[in-house]
C-alpha positions as CSV (number, residue, x, y, z in Angstrom):
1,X,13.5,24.4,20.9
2,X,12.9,24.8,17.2
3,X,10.6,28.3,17.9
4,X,13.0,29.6,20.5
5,X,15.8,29.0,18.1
6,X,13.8,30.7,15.0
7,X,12.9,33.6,17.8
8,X,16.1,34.5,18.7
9,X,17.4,34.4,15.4
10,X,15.1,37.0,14.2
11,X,15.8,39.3,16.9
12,X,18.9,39.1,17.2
13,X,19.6,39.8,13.1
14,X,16.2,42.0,13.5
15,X,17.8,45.1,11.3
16,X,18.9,42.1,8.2
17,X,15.4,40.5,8.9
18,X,14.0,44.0,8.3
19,X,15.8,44.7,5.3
20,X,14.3,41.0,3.6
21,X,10.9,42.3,4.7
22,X,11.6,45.5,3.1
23,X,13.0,44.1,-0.2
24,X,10.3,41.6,-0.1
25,X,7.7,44.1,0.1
26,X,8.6,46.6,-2.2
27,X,9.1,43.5,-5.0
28,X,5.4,42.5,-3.9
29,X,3.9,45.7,-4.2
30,X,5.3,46.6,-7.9
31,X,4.3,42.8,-9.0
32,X,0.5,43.9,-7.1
33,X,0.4,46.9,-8.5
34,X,1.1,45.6,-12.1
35,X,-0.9,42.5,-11.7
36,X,-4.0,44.5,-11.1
37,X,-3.1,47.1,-13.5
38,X,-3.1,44.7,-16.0
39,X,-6.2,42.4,-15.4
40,X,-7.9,45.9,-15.2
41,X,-6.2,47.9,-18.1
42,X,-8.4,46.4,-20.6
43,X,-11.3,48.1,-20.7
44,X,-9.3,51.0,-19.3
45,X,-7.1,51.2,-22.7
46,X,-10.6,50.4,-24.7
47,X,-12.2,53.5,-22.9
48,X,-9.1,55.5,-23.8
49,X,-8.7,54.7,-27.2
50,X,-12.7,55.5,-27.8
51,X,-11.7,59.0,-27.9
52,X,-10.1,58.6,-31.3
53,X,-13.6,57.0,-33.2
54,X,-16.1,54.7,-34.0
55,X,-14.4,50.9,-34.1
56,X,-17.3,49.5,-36.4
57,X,-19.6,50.8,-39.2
58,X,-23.2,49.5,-39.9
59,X,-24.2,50.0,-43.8
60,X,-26.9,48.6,-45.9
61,X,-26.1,45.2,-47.0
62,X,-26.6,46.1,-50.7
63,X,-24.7,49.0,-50.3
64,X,-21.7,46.9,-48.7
65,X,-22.3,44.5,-52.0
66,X,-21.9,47.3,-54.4
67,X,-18.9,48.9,-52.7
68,X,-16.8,44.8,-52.6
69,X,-17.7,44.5,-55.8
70,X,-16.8,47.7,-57.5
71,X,-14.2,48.4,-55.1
72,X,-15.9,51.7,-53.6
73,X,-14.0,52.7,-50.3
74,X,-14.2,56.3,-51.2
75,X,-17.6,57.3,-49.4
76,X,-19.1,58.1,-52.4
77,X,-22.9,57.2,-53.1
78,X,-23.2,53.9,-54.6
79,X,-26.9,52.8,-54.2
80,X,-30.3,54.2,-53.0
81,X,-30.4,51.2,-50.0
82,X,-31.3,52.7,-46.5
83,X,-31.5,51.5,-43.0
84,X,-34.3,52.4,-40.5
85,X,-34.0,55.5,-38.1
86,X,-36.2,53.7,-35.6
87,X,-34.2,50.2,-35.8
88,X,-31.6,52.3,-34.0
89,X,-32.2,51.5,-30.7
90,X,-31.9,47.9,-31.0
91,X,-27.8,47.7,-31.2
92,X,-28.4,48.2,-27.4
93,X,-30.1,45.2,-27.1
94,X,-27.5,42.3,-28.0
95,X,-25.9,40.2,-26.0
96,X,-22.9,42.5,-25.2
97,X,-25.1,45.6,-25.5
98,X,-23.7,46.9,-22.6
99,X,-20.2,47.1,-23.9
100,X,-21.6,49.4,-26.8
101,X,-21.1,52.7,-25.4
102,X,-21.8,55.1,-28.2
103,X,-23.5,55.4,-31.9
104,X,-25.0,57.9,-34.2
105,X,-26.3,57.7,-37.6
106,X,-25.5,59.3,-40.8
107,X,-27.4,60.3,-43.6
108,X,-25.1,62.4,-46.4
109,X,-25.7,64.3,-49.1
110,X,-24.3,66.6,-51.9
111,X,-25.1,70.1,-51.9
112,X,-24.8,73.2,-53.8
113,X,-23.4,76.0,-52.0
114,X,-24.3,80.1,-52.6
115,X,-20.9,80.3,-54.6
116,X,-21.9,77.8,-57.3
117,X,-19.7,75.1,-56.0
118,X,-20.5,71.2,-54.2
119,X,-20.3,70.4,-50.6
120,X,-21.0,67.4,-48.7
121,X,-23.6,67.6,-46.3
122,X,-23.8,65.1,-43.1
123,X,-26.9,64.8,-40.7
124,X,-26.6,62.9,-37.7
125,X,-27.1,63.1,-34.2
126,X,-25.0,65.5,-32.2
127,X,-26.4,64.9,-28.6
128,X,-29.2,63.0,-28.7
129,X,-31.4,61.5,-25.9
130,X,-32.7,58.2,-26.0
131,X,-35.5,56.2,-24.7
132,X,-35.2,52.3,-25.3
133,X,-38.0,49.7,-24.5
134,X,-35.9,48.1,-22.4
135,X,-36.0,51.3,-20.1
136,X,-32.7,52.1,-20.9
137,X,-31.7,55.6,-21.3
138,X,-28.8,57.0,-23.0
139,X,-27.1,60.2,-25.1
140,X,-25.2,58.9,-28.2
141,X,-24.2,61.4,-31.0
142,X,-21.1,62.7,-32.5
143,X,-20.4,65.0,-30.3
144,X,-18.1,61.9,-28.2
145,X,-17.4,60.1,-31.3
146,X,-15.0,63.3,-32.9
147,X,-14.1,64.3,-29.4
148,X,-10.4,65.4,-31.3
149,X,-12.4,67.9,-33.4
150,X,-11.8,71.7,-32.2
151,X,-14.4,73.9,-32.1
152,X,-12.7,76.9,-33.4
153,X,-16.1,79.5,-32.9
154,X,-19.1,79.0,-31.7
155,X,-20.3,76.3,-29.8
156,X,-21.1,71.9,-30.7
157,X,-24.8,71.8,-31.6
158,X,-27.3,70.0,-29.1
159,X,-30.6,69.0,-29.5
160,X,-31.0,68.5,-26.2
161,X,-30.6,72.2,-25.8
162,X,-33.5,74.7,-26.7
163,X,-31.0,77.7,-27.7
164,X,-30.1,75.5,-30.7
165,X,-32.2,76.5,-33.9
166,X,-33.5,73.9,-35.6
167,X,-31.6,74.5,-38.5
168,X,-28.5,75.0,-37.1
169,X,-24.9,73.3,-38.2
170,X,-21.5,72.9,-37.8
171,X,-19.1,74.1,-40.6
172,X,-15.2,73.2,-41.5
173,X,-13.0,75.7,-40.9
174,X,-11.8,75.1,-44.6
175,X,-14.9,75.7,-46.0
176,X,-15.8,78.1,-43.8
177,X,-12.4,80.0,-45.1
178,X,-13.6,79.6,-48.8
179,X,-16.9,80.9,-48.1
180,X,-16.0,83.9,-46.0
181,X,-18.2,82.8,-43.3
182,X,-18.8,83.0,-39.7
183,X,-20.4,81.7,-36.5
184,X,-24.3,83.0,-36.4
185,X,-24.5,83.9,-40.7
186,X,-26.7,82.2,-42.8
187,X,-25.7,80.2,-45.4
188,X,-28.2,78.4,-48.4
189,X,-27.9,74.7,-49.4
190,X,-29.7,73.5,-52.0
191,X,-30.1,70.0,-53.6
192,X,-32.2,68.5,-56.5
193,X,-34.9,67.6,-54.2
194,X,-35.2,71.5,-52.5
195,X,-33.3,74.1,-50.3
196,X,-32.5,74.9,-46.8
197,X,-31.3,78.1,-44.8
198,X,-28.3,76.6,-42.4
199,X,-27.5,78.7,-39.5
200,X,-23.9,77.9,-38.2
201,X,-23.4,77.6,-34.7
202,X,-19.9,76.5,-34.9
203,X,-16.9,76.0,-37.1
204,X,-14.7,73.3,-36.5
205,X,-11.3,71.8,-37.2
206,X,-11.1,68.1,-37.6
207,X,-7.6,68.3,-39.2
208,X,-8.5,66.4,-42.5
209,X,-11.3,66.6,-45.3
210,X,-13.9,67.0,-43.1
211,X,-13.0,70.4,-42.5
212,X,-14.6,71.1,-46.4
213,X,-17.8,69.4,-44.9
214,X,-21.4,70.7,-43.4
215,X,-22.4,68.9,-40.2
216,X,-26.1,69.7,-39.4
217,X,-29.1,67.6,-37.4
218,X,-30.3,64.5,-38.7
219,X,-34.4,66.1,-39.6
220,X,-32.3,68.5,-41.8
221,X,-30.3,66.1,-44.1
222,X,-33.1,63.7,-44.2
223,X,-35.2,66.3,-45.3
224,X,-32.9,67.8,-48.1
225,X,-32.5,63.8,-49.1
226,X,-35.8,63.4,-49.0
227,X,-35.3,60.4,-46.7
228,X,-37.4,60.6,-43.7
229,X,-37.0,58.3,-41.4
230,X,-34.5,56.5,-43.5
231,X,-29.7,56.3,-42.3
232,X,-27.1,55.7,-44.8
233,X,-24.9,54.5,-41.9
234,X,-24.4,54.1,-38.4
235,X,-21.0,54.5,-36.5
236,X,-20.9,52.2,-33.2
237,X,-17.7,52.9,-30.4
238,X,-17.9,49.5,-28.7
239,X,-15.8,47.7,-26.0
240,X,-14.1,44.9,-27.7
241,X,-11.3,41.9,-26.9
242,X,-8.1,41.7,-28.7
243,X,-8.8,38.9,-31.4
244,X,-7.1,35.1,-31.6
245,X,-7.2,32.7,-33.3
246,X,-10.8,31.6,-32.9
247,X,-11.6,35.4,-33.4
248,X,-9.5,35.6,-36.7
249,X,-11.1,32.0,-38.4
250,X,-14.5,33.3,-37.4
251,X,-13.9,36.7,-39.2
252,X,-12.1,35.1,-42.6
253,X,-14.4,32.1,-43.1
254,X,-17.3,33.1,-41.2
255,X,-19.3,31.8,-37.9
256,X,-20.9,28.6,-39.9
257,X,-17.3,27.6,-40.3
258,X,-17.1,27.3,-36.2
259,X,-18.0,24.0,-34.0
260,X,-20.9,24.3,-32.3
261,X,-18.5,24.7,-28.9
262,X,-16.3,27.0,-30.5
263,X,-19.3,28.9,-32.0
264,X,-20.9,29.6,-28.5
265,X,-17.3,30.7,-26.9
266,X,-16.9,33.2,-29.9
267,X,-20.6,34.4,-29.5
268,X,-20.2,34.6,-25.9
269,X,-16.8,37.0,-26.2
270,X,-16.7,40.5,-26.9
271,X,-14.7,40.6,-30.3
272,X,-15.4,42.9,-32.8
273,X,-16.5,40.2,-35.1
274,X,-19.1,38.9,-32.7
275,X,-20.2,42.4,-31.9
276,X,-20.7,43.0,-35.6
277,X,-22.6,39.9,-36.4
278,X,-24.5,40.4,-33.2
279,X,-25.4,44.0,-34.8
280,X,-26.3,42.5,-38.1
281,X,-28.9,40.4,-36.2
282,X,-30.4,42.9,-34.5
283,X,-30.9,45.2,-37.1
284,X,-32.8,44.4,-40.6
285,X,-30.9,44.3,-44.1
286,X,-27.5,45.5,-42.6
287,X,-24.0,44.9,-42.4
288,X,-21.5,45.7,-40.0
289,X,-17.7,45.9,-40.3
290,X,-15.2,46.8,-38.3
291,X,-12.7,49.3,-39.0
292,X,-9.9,47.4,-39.1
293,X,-7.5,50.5,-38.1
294,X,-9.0,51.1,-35.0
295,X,-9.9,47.8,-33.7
296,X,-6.2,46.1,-34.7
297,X,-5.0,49.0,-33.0
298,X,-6.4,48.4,-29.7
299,X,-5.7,45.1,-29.3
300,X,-1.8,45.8,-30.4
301,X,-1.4,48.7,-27.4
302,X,-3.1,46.2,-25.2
303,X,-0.9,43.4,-26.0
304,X,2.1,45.7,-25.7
305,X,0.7,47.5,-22.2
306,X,-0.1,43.6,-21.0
307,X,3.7,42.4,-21.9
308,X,5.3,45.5,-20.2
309,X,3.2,45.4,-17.1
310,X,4.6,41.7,-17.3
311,X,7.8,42.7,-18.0
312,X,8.4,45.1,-14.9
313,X,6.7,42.8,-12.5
314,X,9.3,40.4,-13.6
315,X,12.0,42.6,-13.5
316,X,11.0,43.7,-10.1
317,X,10.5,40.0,-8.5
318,X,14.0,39.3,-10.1
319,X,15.6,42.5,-8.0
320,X,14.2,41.6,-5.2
321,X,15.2,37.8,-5.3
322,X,19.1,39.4,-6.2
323,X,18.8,41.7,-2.6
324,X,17.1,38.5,-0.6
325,X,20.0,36.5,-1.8
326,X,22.4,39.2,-0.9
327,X,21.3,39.8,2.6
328,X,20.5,36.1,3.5
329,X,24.2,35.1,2.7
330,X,25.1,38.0,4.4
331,X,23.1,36.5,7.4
332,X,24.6,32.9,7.2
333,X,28.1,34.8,7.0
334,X,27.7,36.1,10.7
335,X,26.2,32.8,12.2
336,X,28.6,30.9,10.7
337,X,30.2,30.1,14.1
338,X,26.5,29.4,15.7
339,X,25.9,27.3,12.3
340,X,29.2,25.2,12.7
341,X,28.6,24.3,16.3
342,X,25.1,22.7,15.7
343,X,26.6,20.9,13.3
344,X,29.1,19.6,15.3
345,X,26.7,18.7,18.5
346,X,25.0,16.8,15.3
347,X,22.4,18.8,13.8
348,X,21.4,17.9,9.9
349,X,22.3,20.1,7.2
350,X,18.2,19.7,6.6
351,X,17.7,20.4,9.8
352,X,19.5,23.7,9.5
353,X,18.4,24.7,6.4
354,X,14.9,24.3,7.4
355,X,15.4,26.5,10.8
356,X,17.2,29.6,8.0
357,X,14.2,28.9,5.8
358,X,11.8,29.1,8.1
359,X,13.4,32.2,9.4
360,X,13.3,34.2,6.1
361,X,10.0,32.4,5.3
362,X,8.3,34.3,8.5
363,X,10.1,37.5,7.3
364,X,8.8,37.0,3.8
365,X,5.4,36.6,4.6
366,X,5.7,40.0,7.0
367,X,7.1,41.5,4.1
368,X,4.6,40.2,1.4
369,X,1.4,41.4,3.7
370,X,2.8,45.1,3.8
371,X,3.6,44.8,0.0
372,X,0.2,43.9,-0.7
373,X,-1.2,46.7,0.7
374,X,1.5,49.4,-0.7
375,X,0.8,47.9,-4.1
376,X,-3.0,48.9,-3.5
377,X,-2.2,52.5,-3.1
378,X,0.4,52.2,-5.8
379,X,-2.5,50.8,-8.3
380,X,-4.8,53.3,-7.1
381,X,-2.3,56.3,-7.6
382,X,-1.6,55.0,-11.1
383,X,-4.9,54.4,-12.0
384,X,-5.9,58.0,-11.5
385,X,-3.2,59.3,-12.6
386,X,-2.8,57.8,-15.8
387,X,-6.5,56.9,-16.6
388,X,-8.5,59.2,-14.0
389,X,-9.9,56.1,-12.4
390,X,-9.8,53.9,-9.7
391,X,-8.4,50.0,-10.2
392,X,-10.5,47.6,-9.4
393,X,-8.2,44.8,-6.6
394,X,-8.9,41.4,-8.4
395,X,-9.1,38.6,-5.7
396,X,-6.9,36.2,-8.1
397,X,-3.8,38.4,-7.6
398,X,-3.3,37.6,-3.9
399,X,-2.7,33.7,-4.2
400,X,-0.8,34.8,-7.1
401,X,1.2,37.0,-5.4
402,X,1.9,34.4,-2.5
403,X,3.1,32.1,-5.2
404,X,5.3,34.6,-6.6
405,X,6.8,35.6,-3.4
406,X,7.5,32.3,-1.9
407,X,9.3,31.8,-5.7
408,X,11.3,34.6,-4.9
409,X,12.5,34.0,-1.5
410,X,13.1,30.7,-2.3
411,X,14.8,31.4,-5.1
412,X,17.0,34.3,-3.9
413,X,17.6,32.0,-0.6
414,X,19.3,29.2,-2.3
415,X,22.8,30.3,-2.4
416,X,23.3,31.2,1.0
417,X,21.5,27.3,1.6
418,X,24.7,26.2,-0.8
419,X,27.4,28.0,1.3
420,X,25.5,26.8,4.5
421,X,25.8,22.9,2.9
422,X,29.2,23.7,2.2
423,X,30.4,25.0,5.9
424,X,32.5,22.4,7.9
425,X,32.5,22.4,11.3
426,X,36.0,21.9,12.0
427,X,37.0,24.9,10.0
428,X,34.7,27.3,11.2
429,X,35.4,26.6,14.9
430,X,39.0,27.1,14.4
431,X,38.4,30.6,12.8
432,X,39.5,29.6,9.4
């Protein structure tokens, strides 16, 4: 009796029950779509963001103690400490190696220029292929790191690329102005330790003072510095996690300060400050640091992206619990005279309520399963729209989703259970 009762009900109010599916499921398939979105965005936003630069440097560590001590945060020279060319290779072997996606190394030096005047002089890599021991085989250089640079003329330099002489380098299209030069002309560098004949395969416009700067391959500079073999710095682009609390204490007083459970949780997490220590072990002598601007940076638009993903799914559950409520009362309006006569043949008011419940409950669920599904495609369309990418469907978001939706109708079913408490028989069988 119960079934047939719940059966006829829905077909006979099918175009209401229809309407609660469709309200249900288009609340279920924005709170799906976000859900995903935002238990995927991370890395998404990380992989973004990478476009603008390096989040943490690597620098001698008595270099590092000359600059906090004399307060050197220009980029000028302060000691004669080097790192290893060939210790490169081993920032890809840490623990969260594979979130490091890009590096390159930098050796500078000051120049003197055909006019008379100074220049700084960068070598590094540009596109460089790499062979690891661990089989591993990657391209890391500059050329992804300063993706925002313009190549005005000419082309980016590429040692994987025969074309590109040996001595070839990128200049800034300030000092390129100053000089009166163009792509293809030849332009002399020297230094207190000898000279070298650039050829400039491209100028380019980074839009702040490295546009007075020569970019040229690493052999070159370390040549002119007479530093074979030998880096200044290294630039590392890494995927990190927005930092907490444990994060923060680890970075201010330093991992000894950590329990040993608290130690292995922080080691175990990609934040910038484990990545960096991580990168001091691996590599000999060196410090790394994050750069504070870039790495505070991403975790603030995350934690803003997070809270208005949050925010809509929210704002769309509560729109759809407003309609539900809406067309429910709507529904106990009309069977008002089919509600009033079971209770007067003696029918419980939990009896009743559980027969509307069940009802919308049926309807929900309908309405939820083709939400689901929508909000796939809606994730999908977003994700390739806004970060040319798919989203990956986390397994988590459909029990969360059921919760959410059974919170909803639940929620938006309650006053039409009020006015369905409050309905006396008498009254509504008389009409009034």
């Amino acid at each position: 009796m119960f079934f047939r009762m719940i059966k006829g009900a829905l077909f006979r109010q099918k175009s209401k029950m229809i309407m609660i599916a469709v309200t249900i499921a288009l609340g279920s398939s924005l709170a799906t779509a976000m859900l995903n979105i935002m238990l995927d965005v991370g890395d998404k936003v990380n992989q973004e963001l990478k476009a603008y630069g390096a989040n943490i440097t690597v620098v001698p560590k008595e270099n590092s103690v000359l600059d906090s001590l004399y307060d050197l945060d220009d980029g000028s020279e302060t000691a004669a400490a080097h790192l290893k060319e060939e210790d490169l290779g081993k920032i890809k072997t840490i623990f969260w190696g594979f979130n490091i996606l890009d590096f390159t190394p930098f050796v500078n030096t000051a120049v003197t220029l055909s006019d008379g005047s100074t220049a700084k002089l960068t070598g590094t890599w540009f596109n460089h292929h790499l062979a690891l021991n661990t089989g591993e085989e990657l391209d890391a250089g500059i050329h992804s790191l300063r993706s925002w640079w313009e190549i005005k003329n000419g082309q980016w330099l590429d040692e994987q690329k025969e074309s590109i002489p040996a001595n070839g380098a990128l200049i800034g299209s300030a000092l390129a102005e100053r000089l009166g030069v163009n792509t293809g002309d030849t332009i002399e560098v020297k230094t207190a330790k000898g000279s070298q004949s650039l050829q400039i395969a491209g100028i380019y416009d980074a839009g702040g003072d490295e546009d007075e700067q020569l970019f040229t391959l690493l052999p070159v500079a370390q040549e002119l510095a007479v530093a074979k073999g030998l880096i200044d710095s290294i630039e590392v682009s890494a995927l990190t996690t927005p930092d907490n609390e444990l994060a923060r204490k680890a970075a201010t007083k330093g991992p000894a300060a950590l329990s040993p459970a608290d130690y292995e949780t922080w080691y175990c997490t990609a934040y910038v400050s484990s990545i960096c220590y991580q990168i001091q072990e691996a590599i000999p002598d060196s410090v790394a640091s994050a750069v504070r601007q870039v790495a505070e940076s991403e975790g603030t638009i995350l934690d803003k992206t997070q809270l208005l993903m949050i925010l809509i799914t929210i704002l769309s559950l509560f729109g759809s619990a407003l309609g539900i409520s809406n067309l429910v009362t709507a529904s106990v309006m009309e069977r008002s005279n089919e509600i009033g006569l079971l209770k007067a043949i003696g029918a419980r008011d939990y009896r009743i309520s559980g027969i509307v419940l069940t009802e919308i409950m049926i309807t929900a669920v309908v309405g939820g399963v083709a939400g689901y599904f929508m909000g796939y495609g809606f994730a999908q369309i977003i994700g390739h729209t806004v970060f040319a990418s798919s989203i990956e469907m986390k397994p988590m978001v459909i029990p969360l989703v059921a919760v959410l939706i059974v919170i909803v109708t639940l929620a938006g079913s309650i006053p039409a259970i009020r006015m369905l408490l409050r309905l006396r028989p008498a009254e509504v069988l008389h009409g009034r």
